[in-house]
C-alpha positions in Angstrom: 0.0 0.0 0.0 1.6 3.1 -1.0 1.6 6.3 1.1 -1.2 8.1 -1.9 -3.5 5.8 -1.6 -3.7 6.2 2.4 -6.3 9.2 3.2 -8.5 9.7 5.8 -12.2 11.0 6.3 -12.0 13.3 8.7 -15.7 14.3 8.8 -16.4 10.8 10.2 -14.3 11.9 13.7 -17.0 12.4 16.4 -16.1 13.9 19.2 -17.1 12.6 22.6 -20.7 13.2 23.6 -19.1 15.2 27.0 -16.9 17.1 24.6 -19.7 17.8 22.8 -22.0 18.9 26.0 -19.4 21.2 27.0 -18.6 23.0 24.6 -22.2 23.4 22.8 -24.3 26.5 24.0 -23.8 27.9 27.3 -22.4 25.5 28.6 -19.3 26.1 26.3 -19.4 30.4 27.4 -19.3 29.1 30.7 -16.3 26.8 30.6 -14.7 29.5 28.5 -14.8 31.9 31.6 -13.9 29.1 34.0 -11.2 29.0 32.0 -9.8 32.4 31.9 -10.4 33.5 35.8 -8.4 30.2 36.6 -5.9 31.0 34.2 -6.0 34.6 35.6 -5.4 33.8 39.2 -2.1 31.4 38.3 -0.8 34.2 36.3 -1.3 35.9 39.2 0.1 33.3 41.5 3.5 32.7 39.1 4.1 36.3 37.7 2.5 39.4 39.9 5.3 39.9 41.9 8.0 39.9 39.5 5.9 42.4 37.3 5.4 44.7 40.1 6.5 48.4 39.5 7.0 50.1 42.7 3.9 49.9 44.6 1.9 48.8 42.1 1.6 45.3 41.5 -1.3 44.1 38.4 -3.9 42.2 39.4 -4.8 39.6 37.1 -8.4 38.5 38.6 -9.7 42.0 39.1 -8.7 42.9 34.8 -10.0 39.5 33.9 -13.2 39.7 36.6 -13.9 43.3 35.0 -13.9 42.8 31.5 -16.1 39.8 32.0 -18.7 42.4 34.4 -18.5 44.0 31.0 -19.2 41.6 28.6 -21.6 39.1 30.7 -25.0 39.6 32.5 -24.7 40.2 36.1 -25.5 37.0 37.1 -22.5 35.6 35.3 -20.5 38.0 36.6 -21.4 37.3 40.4 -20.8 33.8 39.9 -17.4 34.8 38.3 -16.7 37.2 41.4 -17.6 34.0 43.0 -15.0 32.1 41.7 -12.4 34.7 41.3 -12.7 35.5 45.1 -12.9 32.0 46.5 -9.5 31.1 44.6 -7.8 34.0 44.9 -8.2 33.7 49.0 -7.2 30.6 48.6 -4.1 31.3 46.9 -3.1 34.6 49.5 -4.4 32.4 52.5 -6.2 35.5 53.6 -10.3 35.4 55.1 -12.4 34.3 52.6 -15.0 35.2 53.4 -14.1 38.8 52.9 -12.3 38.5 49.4 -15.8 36.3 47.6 -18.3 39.2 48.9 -16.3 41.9 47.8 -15.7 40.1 44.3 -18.9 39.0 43.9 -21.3 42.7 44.6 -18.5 44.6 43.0 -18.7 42.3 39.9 -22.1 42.5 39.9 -22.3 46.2 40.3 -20.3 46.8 37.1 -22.1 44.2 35.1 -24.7 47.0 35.1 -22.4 49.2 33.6 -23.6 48.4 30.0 -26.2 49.9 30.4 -24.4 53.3 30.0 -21.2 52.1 28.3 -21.0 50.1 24.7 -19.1 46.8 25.4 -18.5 47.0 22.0 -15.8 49.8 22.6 -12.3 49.0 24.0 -12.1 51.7 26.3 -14.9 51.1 27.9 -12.9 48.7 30.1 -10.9 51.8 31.9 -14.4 52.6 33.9 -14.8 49.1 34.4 -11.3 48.4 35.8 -11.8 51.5 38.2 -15.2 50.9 39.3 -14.5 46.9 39.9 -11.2 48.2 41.7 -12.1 50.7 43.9 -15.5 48.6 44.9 -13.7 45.5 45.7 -11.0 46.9 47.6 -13.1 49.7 49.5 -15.3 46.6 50.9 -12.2 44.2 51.2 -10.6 47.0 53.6 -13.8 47.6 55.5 -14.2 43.7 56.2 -10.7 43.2 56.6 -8.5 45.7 57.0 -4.5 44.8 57.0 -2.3 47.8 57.0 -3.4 51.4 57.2 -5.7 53.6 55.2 -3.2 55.7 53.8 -0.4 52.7 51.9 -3.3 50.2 51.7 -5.2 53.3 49.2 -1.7 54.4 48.1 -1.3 51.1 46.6 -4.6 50.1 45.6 -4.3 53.2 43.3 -1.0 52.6 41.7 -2.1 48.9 41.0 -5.4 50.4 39.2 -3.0 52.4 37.4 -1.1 50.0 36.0 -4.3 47.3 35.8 -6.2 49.8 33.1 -2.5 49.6 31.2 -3.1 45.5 31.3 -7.0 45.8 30.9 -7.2 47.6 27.6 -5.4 44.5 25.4 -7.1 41.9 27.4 -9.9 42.9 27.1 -9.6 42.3 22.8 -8.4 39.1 24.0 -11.3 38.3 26.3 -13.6 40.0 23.5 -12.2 37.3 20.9 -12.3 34.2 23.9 -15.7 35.3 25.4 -18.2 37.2 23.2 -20.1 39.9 24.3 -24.0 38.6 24.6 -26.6 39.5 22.2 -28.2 42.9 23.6 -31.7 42.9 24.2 -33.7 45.3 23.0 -36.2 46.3 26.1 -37.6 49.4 23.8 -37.9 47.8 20.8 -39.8 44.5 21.2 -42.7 45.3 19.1 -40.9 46.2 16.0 
């Protein structure tokens, strides 16, 4: 048998029915998210603290977690503050009870932000990252405060700083892994 003559069909490959499941529908959007707040909280984990600038070290949940606010409903994006707060606790060994309801209510609260802002433009992420940011920490240092008011803001603001530098590109990326839901129309249903 000669090496021409060998060819395979490739439309007869079926992938397997959980395969399928997973990535058909929602269920696919949601593992996509999964996805990127795990991946965002090793990045975090491996490279935050040798990217840090100064004071200001990025924080890779809090870009990810906002430009998902922007591009999901806000129940999606509590259940990704959710997430994102449960693991990263998990990973600073901090009270974590503290870091999942200040991820989740700030998440949610700028998952509403479509409603003034296009998702469709890239810069509506900076309002995002700074809402999401100031939100999450302001309730993370009323529930748990660790050093005082004046570094703990200090910082918080230098790492906003440098997380709307981050935010703007990833959130094309995110755009391209997670795409903004259809918008519904509330005005125009009998057209």
């Amino acid at each position: 048998m000669s090496i021409s003559k060998l060819h395979y069909r490739y439309d007869r490959v079926q992938l397997h029915w959980l395969t399928r499941l997973l990535l058909s529908g929602s269920w696919g959007r949601v593992a996509r998210w999964v996805l990127l707040v795990v991946t965002a909280i090793v990045m975090q984990g491996v490279w935050a603290s040798s990217l840090r600038i100064g004071m200001a070290t990025p924080d890779f949940p809090l870009i990810v977690l906002a430009c998902l606010a922007l591009l999901t409903n806000p129940n999606t994006a509590a259940w990704a503050g959710f997430l994102t707060g449960l693991l990263h606790a998990s990973m600073l060994e901090q009270t974590v009870g503290s870091l999942i309801i200040s991820r989740t209510l700030a998440a949610t609260a700028v998952a509403y932000l479509p409603l003034w802002l296009s998702k469709r433009h890239w810069l509506s992420v900076v309002p995002a990252v700074i809402a999401l940011t100031f939100l999450a920490q302001g309730m993370l240092y009323l529930a748990a405060p660790t050093v005082a008011g004046s570094a703990f803001w200090q910082g918080t603001l230098w790492s906003m700083v440098y997380n709307i530098g981050l935010a703007i590109p990833a959130y094309w990326l995110i755009q391209r892994i997670v795409p903004p839901e259809l918008d519904e129309e509330p005005f125009l249903w009998n057209n």
